[in-house]
C-alpha positions as CSV (number, residue, x, y, z in Angstrom):
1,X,-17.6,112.3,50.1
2,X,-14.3,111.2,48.2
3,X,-12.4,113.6,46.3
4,X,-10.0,111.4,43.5
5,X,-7.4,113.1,41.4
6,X,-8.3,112.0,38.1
7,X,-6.0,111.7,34.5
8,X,-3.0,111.5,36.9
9,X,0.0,113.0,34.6
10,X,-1.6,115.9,32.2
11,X,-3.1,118.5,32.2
12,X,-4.1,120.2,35.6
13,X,-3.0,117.1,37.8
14,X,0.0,118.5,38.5
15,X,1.4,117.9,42.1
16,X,1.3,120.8,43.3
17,X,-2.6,120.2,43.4
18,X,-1.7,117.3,44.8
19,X,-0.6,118.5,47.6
20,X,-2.8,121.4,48.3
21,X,-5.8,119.3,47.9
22,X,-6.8,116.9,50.2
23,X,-7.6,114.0,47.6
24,X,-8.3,110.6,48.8
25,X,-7.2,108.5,45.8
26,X,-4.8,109.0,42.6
27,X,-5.9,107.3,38.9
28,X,-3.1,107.6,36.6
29,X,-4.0,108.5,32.9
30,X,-5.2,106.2,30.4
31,X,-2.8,107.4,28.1
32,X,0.2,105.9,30.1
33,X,-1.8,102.8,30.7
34,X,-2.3,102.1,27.0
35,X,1.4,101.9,26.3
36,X,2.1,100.1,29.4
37,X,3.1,96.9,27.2
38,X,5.4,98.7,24.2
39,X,6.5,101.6,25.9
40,X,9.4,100.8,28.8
41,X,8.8,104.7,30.1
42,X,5.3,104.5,30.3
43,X,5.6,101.3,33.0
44,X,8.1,103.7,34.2
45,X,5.8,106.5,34.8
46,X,3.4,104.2,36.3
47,X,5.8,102.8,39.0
48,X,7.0,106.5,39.9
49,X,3.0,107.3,40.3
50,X,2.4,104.2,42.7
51,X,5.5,105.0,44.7
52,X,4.3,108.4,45.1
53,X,0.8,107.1,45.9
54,X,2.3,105.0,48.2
55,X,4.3,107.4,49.5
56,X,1.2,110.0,50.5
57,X,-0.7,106.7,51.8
58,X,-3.2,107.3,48.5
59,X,-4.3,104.2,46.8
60,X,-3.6,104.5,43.0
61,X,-5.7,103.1,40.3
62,X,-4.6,102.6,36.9
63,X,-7.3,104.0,34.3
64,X,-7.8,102.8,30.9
65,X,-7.0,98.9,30.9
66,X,-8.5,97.3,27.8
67,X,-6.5,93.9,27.6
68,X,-5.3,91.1,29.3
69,X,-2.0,91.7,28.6
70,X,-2.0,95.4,30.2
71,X,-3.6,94.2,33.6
72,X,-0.9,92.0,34.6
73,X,1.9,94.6,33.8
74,X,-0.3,97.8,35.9
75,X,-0.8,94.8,38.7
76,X,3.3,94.2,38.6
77,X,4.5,97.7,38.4
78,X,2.4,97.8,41.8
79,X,-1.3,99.2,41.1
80,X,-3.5,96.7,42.7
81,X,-6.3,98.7,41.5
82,X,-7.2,98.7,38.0
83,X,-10.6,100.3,35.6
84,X,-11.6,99.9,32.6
85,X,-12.9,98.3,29.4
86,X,-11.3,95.0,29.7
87,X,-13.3,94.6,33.5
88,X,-16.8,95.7,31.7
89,X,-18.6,98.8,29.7
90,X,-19.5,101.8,32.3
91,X,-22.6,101.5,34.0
92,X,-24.9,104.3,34.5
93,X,-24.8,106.3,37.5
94,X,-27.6,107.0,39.3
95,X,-27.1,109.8,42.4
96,X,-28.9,109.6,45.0
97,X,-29.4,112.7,47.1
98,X,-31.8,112.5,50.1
99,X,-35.5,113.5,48.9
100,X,-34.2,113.4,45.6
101,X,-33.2,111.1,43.3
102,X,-31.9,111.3,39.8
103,X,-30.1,109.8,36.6
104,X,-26.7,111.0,36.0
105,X,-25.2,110.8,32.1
């Protein structure tokens, strides 16, 4: 099991629970994403996010991409790692739990 700090940047993902928590990955907020291309602090924010990823050995992924212009700016500020609507629509998720198996919405 993976534990992933998600919406990086607001609300509770503050880093203090960063580091008391022993997560495994860091996805930085939509919100910072979807200004990544008119907004020279949100790229900012993004690069300060993948340093500290980098610097905890965490990979970061960038949540939220929904154009072609947006990936190649997350990709260049450093997130390798990118999710979202401009890759495809979510999927269902189906958990699988030995001896039982169910649909997750």
């Amino acid at each position: 099991m993976r534990i992933v700090m998600e919406d990086f940047g607001t609300g509770y993902s503050s880093l203090s629970n960063l580091q008391a928590f022993p997560f495994d990955k860091i996805k930085i907020d939509r919100s910072f994403v979807s200004h990544v291309t008119d907004d020279a602090s949100a790229r900012s924010i993004i690069r300060a996010i993948v340093g500290l990823g980098r610097s905890l050995d965490l990979p970061v992924v960038a949540e939220g991409v929904e154009t072609e212009e947006q990936r190649p700016m997350v990709i260049e500020e450093g997130c390798p790692q990118a999710q979202g609507f401009y890759f495809g629509n979510p999927a269902e998720a189906v958990v699988c739990i030995p001896g039982l198996q169910r649909f997750a919405s």
